[in-house]
C-alpha positions in Angstrom: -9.5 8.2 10.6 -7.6 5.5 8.7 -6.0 7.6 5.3 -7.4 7.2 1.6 -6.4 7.7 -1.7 -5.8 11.2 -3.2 -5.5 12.6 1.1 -2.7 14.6 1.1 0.1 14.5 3.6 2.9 15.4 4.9 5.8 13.3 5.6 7.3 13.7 9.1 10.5 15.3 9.9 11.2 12.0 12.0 10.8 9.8 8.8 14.2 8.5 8.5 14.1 5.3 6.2 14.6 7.3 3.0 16.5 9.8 1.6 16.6 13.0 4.1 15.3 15.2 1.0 11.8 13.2 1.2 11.7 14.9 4.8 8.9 17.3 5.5 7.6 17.2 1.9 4.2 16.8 1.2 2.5 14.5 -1.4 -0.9 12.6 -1.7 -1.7 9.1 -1.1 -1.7 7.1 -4.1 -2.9 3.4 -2.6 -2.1 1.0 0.1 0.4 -1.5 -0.2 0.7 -4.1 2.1 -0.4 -3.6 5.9 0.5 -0.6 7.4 2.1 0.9 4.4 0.7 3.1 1.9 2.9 4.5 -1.1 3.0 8.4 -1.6 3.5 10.6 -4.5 5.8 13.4 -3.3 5.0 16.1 -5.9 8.3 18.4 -5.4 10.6 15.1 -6.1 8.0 13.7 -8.4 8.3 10.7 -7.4 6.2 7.7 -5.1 8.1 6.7 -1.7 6.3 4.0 0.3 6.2 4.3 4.2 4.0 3.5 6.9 0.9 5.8 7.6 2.4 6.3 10.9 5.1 8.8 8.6 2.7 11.1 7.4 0.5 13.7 8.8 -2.8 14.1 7.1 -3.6 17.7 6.0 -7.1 17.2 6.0 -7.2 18.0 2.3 -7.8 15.9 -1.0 -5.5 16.2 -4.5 -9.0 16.7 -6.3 -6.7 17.6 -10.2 -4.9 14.0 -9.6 -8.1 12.5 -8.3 -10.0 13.5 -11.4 -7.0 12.8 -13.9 -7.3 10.6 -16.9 -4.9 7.7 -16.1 -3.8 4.2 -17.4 -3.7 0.6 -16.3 -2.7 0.6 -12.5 0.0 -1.4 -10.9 0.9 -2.5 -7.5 4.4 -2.3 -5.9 5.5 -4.3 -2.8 7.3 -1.9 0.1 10.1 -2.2 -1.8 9.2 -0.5 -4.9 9.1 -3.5 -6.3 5.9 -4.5 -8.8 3.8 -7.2 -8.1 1.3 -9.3 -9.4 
């Protein structure tokens, strides 16, 4: 089951292309971002990492409070972190 926005997750203890503190955290998809990757809101850092869905194990739940939270004009970021378009 390919992953949506707002599924939470948990980032894999093999996930080694980031900081080792992102490591086992868990978070909630925030969108896709090119391909395979998906960018990830990890809430104990506060902060959005993007990886491949292959880094994350889906917890089978949904971040309802940030699903249903009032938000502002979206933006989209390469795998870099970088915005585009």
């Amino acid at each position: 089951m390919p992953l949506r926005t707002y599924d939470i997750v948990t980032i894999k203890t093999a996930f080694d292309d980031v900081d080792e503190d992102v490591r086992g955290k868990r978070g909630y998809v925030i969108a896709a971002v090119e391909g395979d990757d998906i960018a990830v809101f990890i809430y104990d850092l506060e902060r959005v990492w993007c990886m491949t869905a292959h880094d994350v194990t889906p917890t089978g739940e949904i971040d309802v409070e940030a699903r249903d939270a009032p938000r502002g004009p979206s933006i989209r970021v390469n795998s870099k972190g970088e915005i585009v378009g």
